[in-house]
LORORO-316132 format. One record per residue (C-alpha): x, y, z. Coordinates in steps of 0.2 Angstrom, whole numbers, padded with zeros to 4 digits, always signed. Each point is the difference from the previous one (the first is absolute). Example, Ala and Ser with C-alpha at 12.3 -4.5 7.8 and 13.67 -1.06 7.14 Angstrom:
+0062-0022+0039/+0006+0017-0003/
END
This chain:
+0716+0470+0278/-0003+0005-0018/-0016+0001-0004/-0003-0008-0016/+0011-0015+0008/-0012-0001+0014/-0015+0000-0011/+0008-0014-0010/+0003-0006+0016/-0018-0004+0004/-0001-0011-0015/+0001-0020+0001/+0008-0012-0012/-0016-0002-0009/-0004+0019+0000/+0018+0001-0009/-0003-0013-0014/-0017+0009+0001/+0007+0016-0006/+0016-0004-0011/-0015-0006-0012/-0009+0016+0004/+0015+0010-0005/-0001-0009-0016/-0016+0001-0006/+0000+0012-0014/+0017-0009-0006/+0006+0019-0007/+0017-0004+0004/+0012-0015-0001/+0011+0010+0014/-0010+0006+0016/+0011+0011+0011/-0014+0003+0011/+0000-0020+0002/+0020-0001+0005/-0002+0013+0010/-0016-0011+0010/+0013-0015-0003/+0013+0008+0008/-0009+0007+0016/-0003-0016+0003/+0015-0006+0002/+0000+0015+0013/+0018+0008-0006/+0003+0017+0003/-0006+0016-0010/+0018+0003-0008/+0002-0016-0005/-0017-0002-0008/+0005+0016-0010/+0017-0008-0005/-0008-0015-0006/-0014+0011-0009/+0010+0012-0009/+0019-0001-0006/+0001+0019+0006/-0010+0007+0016/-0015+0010-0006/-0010+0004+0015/-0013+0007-0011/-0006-0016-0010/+0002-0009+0017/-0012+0010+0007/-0013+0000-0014/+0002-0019-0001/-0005+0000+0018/-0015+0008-0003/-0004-0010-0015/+0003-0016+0010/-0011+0010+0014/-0012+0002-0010/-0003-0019-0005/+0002-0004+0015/-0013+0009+0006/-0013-0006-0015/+0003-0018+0005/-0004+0002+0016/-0017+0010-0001/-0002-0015-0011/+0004-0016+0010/-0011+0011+0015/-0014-0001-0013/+0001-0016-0003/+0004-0008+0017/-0015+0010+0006/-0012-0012+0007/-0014+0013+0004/-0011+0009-0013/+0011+0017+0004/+0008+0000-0018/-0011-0008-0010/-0012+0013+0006/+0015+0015-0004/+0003-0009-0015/-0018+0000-0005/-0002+0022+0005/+0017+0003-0011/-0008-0009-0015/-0016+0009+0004/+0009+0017+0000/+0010-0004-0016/-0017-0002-0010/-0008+0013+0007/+0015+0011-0007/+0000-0011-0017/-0020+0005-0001/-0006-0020-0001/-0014+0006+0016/-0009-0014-0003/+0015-0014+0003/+0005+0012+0014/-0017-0001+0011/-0002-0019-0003/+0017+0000+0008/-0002+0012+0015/-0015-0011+0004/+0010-0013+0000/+0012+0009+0013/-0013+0005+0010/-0008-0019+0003/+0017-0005+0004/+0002+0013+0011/-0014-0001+0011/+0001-0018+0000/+0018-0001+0008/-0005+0016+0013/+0012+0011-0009/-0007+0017+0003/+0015+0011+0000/+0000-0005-0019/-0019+0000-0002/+0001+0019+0004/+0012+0002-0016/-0012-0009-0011/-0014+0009+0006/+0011+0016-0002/+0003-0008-0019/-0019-0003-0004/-0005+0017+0006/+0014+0010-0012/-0006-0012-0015/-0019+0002+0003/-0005+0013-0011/+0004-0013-0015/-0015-0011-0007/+0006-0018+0007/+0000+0009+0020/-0015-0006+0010/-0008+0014+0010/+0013+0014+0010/-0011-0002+0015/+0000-0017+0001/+0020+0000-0001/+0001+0013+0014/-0013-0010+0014/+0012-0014-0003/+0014+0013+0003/-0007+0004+0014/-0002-0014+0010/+0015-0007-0007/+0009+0014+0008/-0005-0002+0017/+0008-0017-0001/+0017+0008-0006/+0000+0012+0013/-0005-0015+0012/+0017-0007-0006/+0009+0014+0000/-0004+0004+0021/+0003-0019+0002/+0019+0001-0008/+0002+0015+0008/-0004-0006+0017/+0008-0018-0003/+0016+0011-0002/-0003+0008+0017/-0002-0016+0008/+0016-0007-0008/+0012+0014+0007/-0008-0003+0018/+0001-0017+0000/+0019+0000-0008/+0004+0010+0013/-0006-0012+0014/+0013-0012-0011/+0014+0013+0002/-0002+0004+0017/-0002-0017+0005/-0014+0005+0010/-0011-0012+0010/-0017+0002-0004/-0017-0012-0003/+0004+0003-0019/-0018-0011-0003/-0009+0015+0011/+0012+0013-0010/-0008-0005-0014/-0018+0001+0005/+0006+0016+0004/+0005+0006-0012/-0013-0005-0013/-0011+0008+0012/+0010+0017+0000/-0002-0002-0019/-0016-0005-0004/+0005-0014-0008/-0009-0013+0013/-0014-0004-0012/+0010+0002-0018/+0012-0013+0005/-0013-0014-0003/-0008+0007-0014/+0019+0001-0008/+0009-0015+0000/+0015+0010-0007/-0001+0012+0014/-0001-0015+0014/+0015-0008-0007/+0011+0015+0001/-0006+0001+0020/+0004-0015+0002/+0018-0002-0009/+0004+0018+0011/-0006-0011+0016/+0009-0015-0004/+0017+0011-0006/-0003+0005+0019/-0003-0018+0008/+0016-0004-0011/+0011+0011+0005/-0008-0003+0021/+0002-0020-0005/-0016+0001+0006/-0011-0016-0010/-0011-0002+0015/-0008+0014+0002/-0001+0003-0021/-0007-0018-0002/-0020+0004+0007/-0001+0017-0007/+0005-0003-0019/-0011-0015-0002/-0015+0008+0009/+0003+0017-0012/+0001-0013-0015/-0018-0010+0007/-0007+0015+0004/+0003+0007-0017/-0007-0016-0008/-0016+0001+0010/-0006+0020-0004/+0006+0001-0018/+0013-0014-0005/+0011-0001-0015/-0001+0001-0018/+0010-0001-0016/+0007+0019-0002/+0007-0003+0020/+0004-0019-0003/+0019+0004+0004/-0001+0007+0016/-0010-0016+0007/+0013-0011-0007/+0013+0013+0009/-0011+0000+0016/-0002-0018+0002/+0020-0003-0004/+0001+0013+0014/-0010-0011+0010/+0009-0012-0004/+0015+0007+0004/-0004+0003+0017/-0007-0016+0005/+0016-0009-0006/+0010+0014+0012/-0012-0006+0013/+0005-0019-0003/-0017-0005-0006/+0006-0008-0015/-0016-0011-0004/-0010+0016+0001/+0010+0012-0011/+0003-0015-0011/-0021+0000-0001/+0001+0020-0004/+0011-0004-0015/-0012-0012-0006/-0012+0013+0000/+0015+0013-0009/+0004-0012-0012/-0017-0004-0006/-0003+0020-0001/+0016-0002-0011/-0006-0011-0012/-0018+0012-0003/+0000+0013-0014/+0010-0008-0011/+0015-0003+0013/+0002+0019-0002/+0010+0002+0015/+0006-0018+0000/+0017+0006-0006/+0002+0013+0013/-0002-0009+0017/+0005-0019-0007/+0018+0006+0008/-0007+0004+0018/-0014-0014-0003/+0014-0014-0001/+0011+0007+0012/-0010+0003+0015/-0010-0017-0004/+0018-0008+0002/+0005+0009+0016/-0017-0009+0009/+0005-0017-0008/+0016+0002+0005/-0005+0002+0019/-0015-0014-0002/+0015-0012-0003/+0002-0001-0017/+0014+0008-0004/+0003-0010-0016/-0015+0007-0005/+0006+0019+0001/+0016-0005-0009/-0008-0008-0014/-0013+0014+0000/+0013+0015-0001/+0010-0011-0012/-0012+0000-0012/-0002+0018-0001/+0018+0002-0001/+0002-0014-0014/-0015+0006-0012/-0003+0018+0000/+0012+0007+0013/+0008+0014-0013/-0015+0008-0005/-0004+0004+0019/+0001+0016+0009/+0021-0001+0007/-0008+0004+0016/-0010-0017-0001/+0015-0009-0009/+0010+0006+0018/-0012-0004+0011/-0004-0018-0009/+0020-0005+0001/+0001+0008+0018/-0015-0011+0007/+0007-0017-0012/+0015+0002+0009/-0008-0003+0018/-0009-0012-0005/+0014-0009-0006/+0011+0004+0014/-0017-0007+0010/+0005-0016-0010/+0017+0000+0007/+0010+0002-0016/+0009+0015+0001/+0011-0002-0012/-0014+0005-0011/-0006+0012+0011/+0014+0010+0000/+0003-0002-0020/-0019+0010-0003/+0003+0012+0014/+0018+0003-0011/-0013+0002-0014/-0007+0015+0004/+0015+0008-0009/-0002+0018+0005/+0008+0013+0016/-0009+0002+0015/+0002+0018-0004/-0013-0003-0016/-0012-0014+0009/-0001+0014+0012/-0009+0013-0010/-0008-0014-0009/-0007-0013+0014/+0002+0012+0017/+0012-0002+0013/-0008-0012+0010/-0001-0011-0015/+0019+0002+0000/+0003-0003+0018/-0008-0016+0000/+0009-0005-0015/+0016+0002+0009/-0007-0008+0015/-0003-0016-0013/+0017+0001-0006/+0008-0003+0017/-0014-0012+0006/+0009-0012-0016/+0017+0005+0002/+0000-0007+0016/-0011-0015-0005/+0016-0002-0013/+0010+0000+0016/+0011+0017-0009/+0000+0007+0017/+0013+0012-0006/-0011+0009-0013/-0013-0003+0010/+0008+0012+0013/+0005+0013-0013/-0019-0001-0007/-0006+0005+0017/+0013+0014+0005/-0006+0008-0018/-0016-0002+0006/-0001+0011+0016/+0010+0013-0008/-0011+0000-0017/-0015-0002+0010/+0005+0013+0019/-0013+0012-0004/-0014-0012-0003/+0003-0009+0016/-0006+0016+0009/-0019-0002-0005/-0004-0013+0014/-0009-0013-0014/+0016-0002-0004/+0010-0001+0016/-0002-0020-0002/+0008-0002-0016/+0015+0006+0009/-0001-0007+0015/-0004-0018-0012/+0017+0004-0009/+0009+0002+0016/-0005-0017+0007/+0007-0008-0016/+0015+0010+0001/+0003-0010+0019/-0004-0015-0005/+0013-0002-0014/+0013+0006+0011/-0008-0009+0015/-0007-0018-0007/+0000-0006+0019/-0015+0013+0003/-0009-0011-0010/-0001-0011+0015/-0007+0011+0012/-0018+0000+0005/+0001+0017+0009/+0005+0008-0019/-0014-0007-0007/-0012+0008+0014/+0010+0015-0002/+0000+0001-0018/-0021-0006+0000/-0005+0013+0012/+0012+0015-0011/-0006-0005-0017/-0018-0007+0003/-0014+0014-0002/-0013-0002+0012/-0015-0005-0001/+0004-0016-0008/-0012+0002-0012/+0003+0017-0008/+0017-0004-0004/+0006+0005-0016/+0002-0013-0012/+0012+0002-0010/+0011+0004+0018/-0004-0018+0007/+0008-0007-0016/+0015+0007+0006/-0002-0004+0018/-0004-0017-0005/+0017-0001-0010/+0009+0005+0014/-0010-0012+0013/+0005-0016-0011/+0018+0003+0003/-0003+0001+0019/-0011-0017+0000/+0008-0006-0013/-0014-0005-0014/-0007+0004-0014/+0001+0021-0005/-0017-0007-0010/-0011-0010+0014/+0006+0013+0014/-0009+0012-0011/-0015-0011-0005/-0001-0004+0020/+0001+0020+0005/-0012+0004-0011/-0014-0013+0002/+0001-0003+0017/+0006+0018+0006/+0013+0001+0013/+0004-0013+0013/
END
């Protein structure tokens, strides 16, 4: 892909409207190439085409330099928007070192030091050392002027400053270490006591006491362990160690403002896993205690998790039998400030509506939201995961049949074992085929909708044991498929498989 498509690419709609004001704002021209030129990348037409409808003869040249000129302002509007999306004190601290720098240069020392005091404060009150170093580096070139305090006082804070630095730079370092083994574990498919890996790990590195000192540190442990568990689909074993790692961290040393976002991301993790272990009342109780961190600190993160927030607090509702609850809940979302999300949270909000709807038994609607999604597998792909995709296809049968289109339905599924073959050899996923299979024989074969010994044979082939550390998400299709056999509800079936486990 072209690259200057692919960065405007990563724009949303706002961002767009965002920037054709940008483009604008020195009003120097009436008639901005550079803005046609954005315009017409948009609309995502080849790079001959845009030159035809740029210039009345090809000039390769000026194409180019408007490229670069677009590029260019491009570039400044992101840096920008990072800068002012940026809910830590990173930038306003860079910010505050540039300005320091620039009046040190315009010889105003005096505004200069006021200012680099200011950096520092900020700096040390939001544990950010790496930049501490650089404003310490700043006050020791500047101090032979006469607003400097003492040289020697400047370098003892250096000093101790700098062990922390390097204390961060080992701890990157060896976080980076730990990564590659544990991704291989997830590439090999190994079959190892990831929770004892870990402890293993941190031991190898040193990082055994650090992690509880360093929130930040902790939560990258613990999203490599869960990345792990995920991959395994194994919630039980994940559930006892995250949330005694998290009570553990609250005990010794706790949280404070400068790490507030990653207890809000822990305790959604926590969440998370508890609502994967079908104890809804109790992950329901964790994002209590998430949403009330989200609403501390001036909701600075409010904005960032209210997407996972909602829809995780709908998937529990949903399985605690109030399934009107999750629609209106989801609805909500996608009726008031749906556009401004993140497009993977837009996805994910229409995909998850859609079940609950199809929960409600109007798939009609279902199918229209699913249709919604407006985009190739090919690009939800790249964008979402395979997985993601798979069980969007999966969905997509499930309502063609409820539609009784039995036809499409088949076409659907023949598409899916050739679109999907070499996923189907990873064993976590060997069920998904074998699921579409039985669908497959039952539209051809209504009668073996009637047969007991189908059921068994479909229960024991589909059915994870124990009972208990089935996946989720896979007992939503089973359940599906059961309802045909006995002939209820797709909706109580699942409400009865997963509240009073397996006959």
């Amino acid at each position: 892909m072209d690259k200057l498509q692919e960065l405007i690419n990563t724009l949303s709609e706002d961002d767009k409207r965002e920037f054709r004001i940008f483009i604008n704002r020195q009003k120097s021209k009436k008639q901005r190439k550079d803005l046609d030129l954005f315009e017409l990348i948009c609309e995502q037409i080849s790079a001959k085409s845009i030159q035809e409808k740029l210039y009345t003869t090809t000039n390769k040249v000026a194409y180019h330099t408007l490229r670069k000129r677009l590029l260019k302002h491009l570039t400044d509007f992101i840096v920008l928007k990072q800068i002012d999306d940026d809910t830590t004190a990173t930038s306003s601290i860079t910010g505050l070192i540039s300005l320091a720098t620039y009046l040190f240069k315009n010889k105003s020392s005096e505004f200069a030091w006021r200012i680099l005091i200011k950096a520092e404060k900020s700096a040390i009150e939001n544990e950010h050392h790496e930049l501490l170093n650089n404003i310490y580096h700043l006050q020791i070139e500047e101090s032979d002027n006469e607003f400097a305090p003492d040289i020697n006082d400047i370098h003892k804070k250096w000093k101790t400053n700098k062990i922390l630095v390097d204390e961060n730079e080992k701890t990157n370092i060896a976080y980076h270490f730990i990564k590659k083994e544990i991704n291989e574990i997830i590439l090999t498919g190994e079959d190892k006591d990831v929770n004892q890996t870990i402890e293993n790990l941190l031991i190898k590195y040193e990082l055994s006491d650090i992690v509880y000192k360093r929130p930040e540190i902790l939560y990258k442990v613990l999203d490599l362990t869960r990345r792990v568990m995920l991959s395994k689909k194994d919630f039980y074993n994940f559930e006892p160690y995250i949330i005694n790692m998290y009570k553990k961290l609250i005990e010794q040393h706790g949280f404070s403002k400068k790490n507030h976002f990653y207890k809000i991301h822990i305790l959604y993790m926590i969440s998370h896993i508890l609502y994967r272990n079908r104890k809804f009342e109790a992950s329901n109780s964790y994002l209590d205690k998430m949403n009330e961190s989200m609403l501390e600190y001036n909701k600075s993160y409010y904005k960032q998790f209210y997407p996972k927030y909602i829809m995780l607090s709908a998937a529990n509702f949903a399985f605690l039998n109030q399934n009107n609850k999750s629609i209106e809940l989801l609805d909500g979302v996608k009726t008031s400030t749906f556009n401004k999300l993140p497009i993977e949270d837009q996805l994910n909000i229409k995909m998850n509506l859609s079940i609950y709807i199809g929960y409600s038994g109007d798939y009609k609607k279902c199918n229209f939201i699913i249709q919604t999604l407006n985009h190739s597998d090919n690009w939800l792909s790249k964008k979402m995961g395979i997985e993601w995709v798979m069980k969007k296809n999966m969905i997509e049968i499930m309502v063609q049949y409820e539609l009784e289109n039995f036809e499409i339905a088949l076409n659907r599924i023949r598409s899916f074992e050739h679109n999907f073959a070499k996923l189907f050899n990873h064993p976590i996923y060997k069920r998904a085929k074998q699921f579409m299979q039985t669908v497959k024989v039952i539209i051809n074969n209504p009668d073996n909708l009637k047969d007991e010994e189908f059921l068994k044979q479909i229960q024991s082939t589909l059915v994870k044991t124990p009972a208990e550390q089935e996946d989720l998400q896979a007992m939503a299709f089973y359940a599906w498929l059961k309802s045909k056999l006995i002939n209820k509800n797709p909706y109580d079936v699942l409400l009865d498989i997963t509240n009073t486990r397996y006959e």
